[in-house]
Z-matrix of the N, CA and C atoms (Angstrom, degrees):
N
C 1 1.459
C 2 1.526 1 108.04
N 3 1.054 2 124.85 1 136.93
C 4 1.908 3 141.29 2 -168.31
C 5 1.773 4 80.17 3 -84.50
N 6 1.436 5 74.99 4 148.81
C 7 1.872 6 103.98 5 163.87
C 8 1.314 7 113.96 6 -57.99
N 9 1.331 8 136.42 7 -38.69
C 10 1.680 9 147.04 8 -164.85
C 11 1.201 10 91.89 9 -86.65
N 12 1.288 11 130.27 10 -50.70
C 13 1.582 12 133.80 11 -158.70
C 14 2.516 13 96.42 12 -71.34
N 15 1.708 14 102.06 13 -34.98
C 16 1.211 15 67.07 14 168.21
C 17 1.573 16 116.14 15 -96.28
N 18 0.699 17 115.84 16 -32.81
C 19 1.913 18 123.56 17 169.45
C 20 0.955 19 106.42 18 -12.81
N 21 1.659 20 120.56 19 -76.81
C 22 1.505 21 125.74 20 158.89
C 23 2.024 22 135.41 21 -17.78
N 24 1.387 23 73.82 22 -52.77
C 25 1.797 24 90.38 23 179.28
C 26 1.508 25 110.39 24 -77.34
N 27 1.602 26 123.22 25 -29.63
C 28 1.403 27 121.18 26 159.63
C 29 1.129 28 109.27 27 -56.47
N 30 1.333 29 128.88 28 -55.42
C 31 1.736 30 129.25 29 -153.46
C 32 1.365 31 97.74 30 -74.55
N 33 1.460 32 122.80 31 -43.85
C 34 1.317 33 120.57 32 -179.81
C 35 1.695 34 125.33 33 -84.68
N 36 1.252 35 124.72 34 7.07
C 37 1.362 36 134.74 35 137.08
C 38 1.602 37 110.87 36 -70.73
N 39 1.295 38 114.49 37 -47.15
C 40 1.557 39 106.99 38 -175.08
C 41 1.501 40 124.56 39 -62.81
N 42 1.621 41 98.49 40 -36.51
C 43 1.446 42 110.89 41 176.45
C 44 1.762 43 116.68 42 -62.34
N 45 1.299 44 105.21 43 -16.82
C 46 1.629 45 116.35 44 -177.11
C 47 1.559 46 112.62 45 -88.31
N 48 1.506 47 111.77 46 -6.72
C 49 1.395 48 122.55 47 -170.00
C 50 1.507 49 112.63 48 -87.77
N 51 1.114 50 139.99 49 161.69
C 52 1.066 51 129.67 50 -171.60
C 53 1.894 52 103.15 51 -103.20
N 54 1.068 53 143.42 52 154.04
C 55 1.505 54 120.84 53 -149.06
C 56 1.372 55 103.96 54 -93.41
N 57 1.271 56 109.95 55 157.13
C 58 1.594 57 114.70 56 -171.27
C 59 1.894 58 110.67 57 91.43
N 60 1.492 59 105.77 58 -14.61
C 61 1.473 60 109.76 59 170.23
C 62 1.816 61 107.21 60 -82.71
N 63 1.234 62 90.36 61 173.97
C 64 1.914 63 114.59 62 -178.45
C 65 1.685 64 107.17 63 -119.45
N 66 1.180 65 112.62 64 148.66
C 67 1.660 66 105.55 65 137.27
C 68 1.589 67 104.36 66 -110.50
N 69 1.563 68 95.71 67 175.08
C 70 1.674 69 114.78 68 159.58
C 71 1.316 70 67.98 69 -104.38
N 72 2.060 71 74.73 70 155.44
C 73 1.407 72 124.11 71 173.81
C 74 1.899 73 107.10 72 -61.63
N 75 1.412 74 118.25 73 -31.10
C 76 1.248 75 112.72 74 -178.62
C 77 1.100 76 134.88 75 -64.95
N 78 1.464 77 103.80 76 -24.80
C 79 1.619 78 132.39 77 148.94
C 80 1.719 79 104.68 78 -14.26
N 81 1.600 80 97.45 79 -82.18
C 82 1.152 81 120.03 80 -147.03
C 83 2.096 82 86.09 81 -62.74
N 84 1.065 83 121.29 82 -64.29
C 85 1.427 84 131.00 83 -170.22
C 86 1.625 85 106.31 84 -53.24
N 87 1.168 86 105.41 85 -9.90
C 88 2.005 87 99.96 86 166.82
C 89 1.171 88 100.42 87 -82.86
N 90 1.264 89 97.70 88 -65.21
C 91 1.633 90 115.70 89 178.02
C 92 1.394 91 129.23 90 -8.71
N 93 1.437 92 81.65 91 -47.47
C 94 2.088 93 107.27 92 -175.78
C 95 1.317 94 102.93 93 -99.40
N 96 1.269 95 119.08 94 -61.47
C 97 1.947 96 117.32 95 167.60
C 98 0.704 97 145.64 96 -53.31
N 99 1.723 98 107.16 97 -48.50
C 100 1.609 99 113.83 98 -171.89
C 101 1.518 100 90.30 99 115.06
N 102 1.351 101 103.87 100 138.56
C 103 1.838 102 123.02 101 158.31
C 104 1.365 103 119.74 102 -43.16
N 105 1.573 104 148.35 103 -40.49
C 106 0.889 105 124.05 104 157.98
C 107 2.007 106 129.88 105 -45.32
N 108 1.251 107 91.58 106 141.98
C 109 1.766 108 105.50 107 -151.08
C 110 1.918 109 75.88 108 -84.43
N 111 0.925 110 169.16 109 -65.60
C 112 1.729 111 157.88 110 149.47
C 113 1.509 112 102.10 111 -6.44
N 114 0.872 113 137.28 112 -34.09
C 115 1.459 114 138.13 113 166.63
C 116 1.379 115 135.60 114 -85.42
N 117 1.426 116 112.86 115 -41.45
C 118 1.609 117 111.91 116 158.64
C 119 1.048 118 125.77 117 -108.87
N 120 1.266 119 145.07 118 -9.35
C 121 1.119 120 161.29 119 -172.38
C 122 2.383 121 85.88 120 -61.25
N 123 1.375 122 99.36 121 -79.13
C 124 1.308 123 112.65 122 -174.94
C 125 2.027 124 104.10 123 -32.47
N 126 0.923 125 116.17 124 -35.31
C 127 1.643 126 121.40 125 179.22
C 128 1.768 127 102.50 126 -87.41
N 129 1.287 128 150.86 127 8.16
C 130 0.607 129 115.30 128 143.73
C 131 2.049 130 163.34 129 -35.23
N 132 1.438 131 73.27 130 -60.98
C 133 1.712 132 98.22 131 169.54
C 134 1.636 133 95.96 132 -42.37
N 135 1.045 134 104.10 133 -88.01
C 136 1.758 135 104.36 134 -174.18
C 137 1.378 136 119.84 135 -35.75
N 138 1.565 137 115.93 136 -42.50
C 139 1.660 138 103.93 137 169.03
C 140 1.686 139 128.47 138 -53.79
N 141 1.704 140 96.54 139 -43.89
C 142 1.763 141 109.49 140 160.76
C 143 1.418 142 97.83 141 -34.65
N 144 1.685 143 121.66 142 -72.04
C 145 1.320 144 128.60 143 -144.88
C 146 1.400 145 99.25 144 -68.15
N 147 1.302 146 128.67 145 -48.26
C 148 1.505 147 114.26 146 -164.28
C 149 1.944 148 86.17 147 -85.52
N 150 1.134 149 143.39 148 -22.41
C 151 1.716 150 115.38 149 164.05
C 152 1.425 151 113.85 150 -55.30
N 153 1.435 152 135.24 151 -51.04
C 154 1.156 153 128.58 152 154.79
C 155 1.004 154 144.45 153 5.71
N 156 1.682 155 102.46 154 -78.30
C 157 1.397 156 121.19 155 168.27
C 158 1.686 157 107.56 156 -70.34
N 159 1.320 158 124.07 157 -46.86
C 160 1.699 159 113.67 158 169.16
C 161 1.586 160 109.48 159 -44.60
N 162 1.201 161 128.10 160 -46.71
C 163 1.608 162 110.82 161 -173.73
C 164 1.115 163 123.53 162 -80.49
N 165 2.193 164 112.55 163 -15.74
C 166 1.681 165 116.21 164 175.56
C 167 1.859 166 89.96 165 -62.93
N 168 1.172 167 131.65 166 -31.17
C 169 1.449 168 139.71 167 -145.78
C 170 1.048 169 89.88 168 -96.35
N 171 1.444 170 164.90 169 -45.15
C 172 1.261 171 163.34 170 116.88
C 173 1.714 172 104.49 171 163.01
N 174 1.408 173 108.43 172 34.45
C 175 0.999 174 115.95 173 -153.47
C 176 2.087 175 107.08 174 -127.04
N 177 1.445 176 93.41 175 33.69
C 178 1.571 177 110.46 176 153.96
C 179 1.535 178 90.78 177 169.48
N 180 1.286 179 118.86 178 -150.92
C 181 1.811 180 141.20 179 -160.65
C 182 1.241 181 104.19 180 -166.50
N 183 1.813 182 115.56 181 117.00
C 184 1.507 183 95.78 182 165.35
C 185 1.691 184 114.31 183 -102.21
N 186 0.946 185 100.67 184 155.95
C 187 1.686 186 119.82 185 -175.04
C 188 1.516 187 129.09 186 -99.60
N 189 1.145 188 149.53 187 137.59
C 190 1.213 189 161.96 188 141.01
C 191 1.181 190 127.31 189 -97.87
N 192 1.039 191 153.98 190 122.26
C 193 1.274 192 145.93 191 -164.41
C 194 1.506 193 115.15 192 14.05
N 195 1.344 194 100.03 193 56.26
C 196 1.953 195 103.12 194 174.56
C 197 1.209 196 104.16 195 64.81
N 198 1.470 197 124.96 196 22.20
C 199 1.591 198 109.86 197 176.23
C 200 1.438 199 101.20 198 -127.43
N 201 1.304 200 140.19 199 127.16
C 202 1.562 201 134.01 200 -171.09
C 203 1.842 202 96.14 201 -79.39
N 204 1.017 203 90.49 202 143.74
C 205 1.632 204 126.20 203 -167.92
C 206 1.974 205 102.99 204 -95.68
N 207 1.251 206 105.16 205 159.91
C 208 1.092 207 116.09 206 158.07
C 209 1.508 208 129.01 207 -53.39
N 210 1.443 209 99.41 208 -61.12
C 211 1.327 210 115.20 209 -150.14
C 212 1.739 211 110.50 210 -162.29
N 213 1.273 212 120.94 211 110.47
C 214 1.558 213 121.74 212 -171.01
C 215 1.184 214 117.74 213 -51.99
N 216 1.426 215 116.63 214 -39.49
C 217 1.967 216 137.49 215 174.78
C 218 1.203 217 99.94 216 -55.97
N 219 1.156 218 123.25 217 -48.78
C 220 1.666 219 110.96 218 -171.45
C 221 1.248 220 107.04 219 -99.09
N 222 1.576 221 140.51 220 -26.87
C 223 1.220 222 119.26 221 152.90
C 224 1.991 223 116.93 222 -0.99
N 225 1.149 224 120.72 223 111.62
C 226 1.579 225 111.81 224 137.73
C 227 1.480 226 115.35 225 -73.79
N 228 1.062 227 130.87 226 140.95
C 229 1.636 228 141.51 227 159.97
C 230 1.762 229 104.27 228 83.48
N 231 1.267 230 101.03 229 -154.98
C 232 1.253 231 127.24 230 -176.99
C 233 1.257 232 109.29 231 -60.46
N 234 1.667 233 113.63 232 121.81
C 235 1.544 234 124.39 233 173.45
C 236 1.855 235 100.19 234 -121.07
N 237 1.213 236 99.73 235 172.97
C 238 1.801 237 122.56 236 177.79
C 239 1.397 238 98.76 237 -141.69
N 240 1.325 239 102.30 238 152.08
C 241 1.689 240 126.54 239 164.87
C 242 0.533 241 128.71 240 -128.37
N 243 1.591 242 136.88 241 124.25
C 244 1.396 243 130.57 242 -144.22
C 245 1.569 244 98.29 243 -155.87
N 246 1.447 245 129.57 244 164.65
C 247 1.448 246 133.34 245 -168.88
C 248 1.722 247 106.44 246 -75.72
N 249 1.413 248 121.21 247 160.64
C 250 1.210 249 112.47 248 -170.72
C 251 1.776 250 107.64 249 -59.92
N 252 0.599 251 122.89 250 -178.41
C 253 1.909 252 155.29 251 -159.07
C 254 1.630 253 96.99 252 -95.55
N 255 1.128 254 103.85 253 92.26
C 256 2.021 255 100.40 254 175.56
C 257 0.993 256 140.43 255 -31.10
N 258 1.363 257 164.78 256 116.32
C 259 1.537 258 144.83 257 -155.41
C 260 1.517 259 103.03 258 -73.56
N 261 1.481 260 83.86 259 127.67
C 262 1.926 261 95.78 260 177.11
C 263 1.311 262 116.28 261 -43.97
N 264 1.722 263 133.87 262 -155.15
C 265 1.048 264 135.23 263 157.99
C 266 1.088 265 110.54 264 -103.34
N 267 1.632 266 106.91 265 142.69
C 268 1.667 267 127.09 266 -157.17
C 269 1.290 268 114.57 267 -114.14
């Protein structure tokens, strides 16, 4: 699966969310695979990698226990994705 092809499938799970919601990343890797865990499980890594690059791009936030993270790859455990962070008041 191409990098764009999951990018796409993030933005377009997020866009289905109602705002202030998350996905897991596993979301996105059914999405693209299929529900068997032999099938998405293996696409993980790359979903991390292309969330990554969406949040260097400012173009989501990844999450850990409600706290935005560095970086999805280095995350240990359970991450969320969620739309960027609203602009404060200006």
């Amino acid at each position: 699966m191409n990098h764009a092809a999951i990018e796409r499938a993030i933005l377009a799970l997020l866009d289905g969310r109602a705002p202030g919601k998350t996905i897991c990343p596993s979301e996105v890797a059914r999405a693209l695979a299929g529900d068997a865990p032999a099938q998405w499980r293996p696409m993980m890594p790359a979903v991390r990698a292309a969330a990554d690059l969406l949040a260097r791009e400012g173009r989501l936030r990844v999450l850990q226990r409600g706290q935005a993270v560095a970086s999805a790859v280095q995350a240990v455990g359970p991450i969320r994705l969620a739309r960027p962070a609203p602009p404060g008041p200006g």
